[in-house]
N, C-alpha and C positions, 0 to 999 in steps of 0.2 A: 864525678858525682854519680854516673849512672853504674858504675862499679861499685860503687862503698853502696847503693839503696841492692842492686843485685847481691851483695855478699850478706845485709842487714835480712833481705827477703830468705836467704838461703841457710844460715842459723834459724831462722824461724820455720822454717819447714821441717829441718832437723829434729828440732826441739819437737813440735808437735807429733811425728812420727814417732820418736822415743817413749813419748807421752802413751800413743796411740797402741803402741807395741807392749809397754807395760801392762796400762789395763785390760788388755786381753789375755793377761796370763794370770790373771786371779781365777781363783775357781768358781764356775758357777754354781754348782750345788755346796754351799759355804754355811749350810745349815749341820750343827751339832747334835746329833740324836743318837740313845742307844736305842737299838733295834732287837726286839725279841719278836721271836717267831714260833709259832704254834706247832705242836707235835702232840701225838697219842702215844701210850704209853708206851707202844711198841717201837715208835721212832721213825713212824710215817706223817710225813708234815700234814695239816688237817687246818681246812677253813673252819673257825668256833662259832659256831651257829649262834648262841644265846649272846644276849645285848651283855656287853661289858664296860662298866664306866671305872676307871683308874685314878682315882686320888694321890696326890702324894702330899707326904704330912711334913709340913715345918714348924722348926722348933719355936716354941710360946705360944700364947695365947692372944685372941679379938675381943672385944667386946660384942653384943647382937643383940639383936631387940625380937623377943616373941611372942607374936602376935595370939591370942586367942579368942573364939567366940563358938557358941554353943550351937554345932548343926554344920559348920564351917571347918575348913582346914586351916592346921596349925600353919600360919606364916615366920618365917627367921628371918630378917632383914639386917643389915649392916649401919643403917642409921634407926635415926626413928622417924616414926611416920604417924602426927599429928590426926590426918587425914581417918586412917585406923582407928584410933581413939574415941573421934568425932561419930565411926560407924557401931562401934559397942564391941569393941575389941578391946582387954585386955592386956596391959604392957607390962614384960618383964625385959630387965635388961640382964644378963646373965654372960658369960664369958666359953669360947669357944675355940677348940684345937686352931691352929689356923692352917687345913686342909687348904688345898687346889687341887679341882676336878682338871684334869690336863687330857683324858680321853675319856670318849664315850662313843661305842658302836660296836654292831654285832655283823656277823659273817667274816669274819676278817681273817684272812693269812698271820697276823703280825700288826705288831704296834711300834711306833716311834717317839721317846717320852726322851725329851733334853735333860741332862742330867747338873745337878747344884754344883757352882763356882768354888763354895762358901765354905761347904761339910763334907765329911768324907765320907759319909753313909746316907745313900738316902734310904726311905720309907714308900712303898708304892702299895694302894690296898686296891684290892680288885672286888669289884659289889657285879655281882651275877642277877640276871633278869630273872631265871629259874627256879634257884635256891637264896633260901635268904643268909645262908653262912658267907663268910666275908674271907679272903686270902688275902697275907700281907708277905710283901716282896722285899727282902733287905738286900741293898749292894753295895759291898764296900769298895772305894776308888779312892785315886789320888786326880789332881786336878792339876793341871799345869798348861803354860802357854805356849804357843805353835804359833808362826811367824812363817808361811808361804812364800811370799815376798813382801819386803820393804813398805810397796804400795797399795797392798793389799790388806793390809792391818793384821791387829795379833786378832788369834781364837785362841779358843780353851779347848783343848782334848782332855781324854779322860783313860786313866788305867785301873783297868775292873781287878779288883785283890782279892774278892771272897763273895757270895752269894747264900741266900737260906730262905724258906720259906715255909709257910703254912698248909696242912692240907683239906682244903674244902673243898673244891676242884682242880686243884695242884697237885700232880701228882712228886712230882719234881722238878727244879730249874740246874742249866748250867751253863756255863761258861763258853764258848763257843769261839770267841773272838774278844782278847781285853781289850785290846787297843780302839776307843771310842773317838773317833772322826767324823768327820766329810765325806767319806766315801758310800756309806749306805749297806756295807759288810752287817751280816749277821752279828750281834755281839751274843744273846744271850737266846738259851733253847727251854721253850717252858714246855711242861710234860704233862697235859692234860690227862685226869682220871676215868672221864666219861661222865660225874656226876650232872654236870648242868650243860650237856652239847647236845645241841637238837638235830 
């Protein structure tokens, strides 16, 4: 008896050891992001002083409710709000890109923005604190699954195919690194003009 509970006790330490051994070998940084990083025109990397908020645009249209009153700022809400109405606000409901603000911040080396499962081009518009012209970012990729280990579960990596942009304070983007991972590599090199860097 005291054999068979010793040999019962000793698969089960095994096991858990194997267990233990596994998930230590997943990756800890297992966040998907391309990473662009700031340069002047000359190709001297540069912190971009002015506040930059980066939208990306997906495909269709919301619904939004906009709010108005005279002396007061325009509200856009995503429901309706009764409340508004009851105060001498104005209701229209009207229909709406359906953007996501995914960054906003200024002084920054670089930015890190996850790239779509779904489409093989996203949409990135860059709104500057300085100037009011607006830059939009095109990146074309393919989307495919990566598989680390078994116990670690699938992710989606990303292969950058082509790149283009606008110039409001862009002066030019490029390519740098297709291969979009885990690891935190440069992928993409934006070429700032100087118009809105403080």
């Amino acid at each position: 008896m005291k054999i068979k509970t010793t040999y019962i006790f000793s698969i089960l330490f095994a096991i858990a050891m194997l267990a233990s051994c596994y998930s230590n070998n997943c990756p800890l940084n297992n966040s998907v992001t391309c990473n662009y990083h700031f340069y002047d025109m000359e190709g001297n990397a540069i912190k971009y002083g002015d506040q930059i908020k980066v939208s990306t645009l997906k495909p269709g249209m919301k619904d939004v409710w906009v709010y108005k009153k005279l002396g007061y700022k325009t509200l856009t809400l995503d429901s309706p709000d009764s409340a508004l109405v009851a105060d001498g606000y104005s209701e229209t409901k009207t229909q709406q890109r359906k953007d996501t603000v995914i960054v906003g911040q200024a002084n920054s080396d670089k930015i890190q923005i996850p790239m779509s499962y779904y489409y093989n081009c996203d949409t990135l518009v860059f709104e500057y604190g300085s100037i009011s012209k607006k830059d939009t970012i095109k990146i074309n990729h393919e989307s495919y699954p990566h598989v680390e280990l078994p116990e670690c579960g699938t992710y989606r990596f990303h292969s950058l195919k082509g790149i283009s942009c606008t110039n409001a304070a862009i002066d030019h983007v490029e390519i740098s690194n297709p291969v979009v991972n885990f690891d935190g590599a440069e992928n993409i090199k934006i070429y700032f003009n100087g118009v809105a860097e403080q």
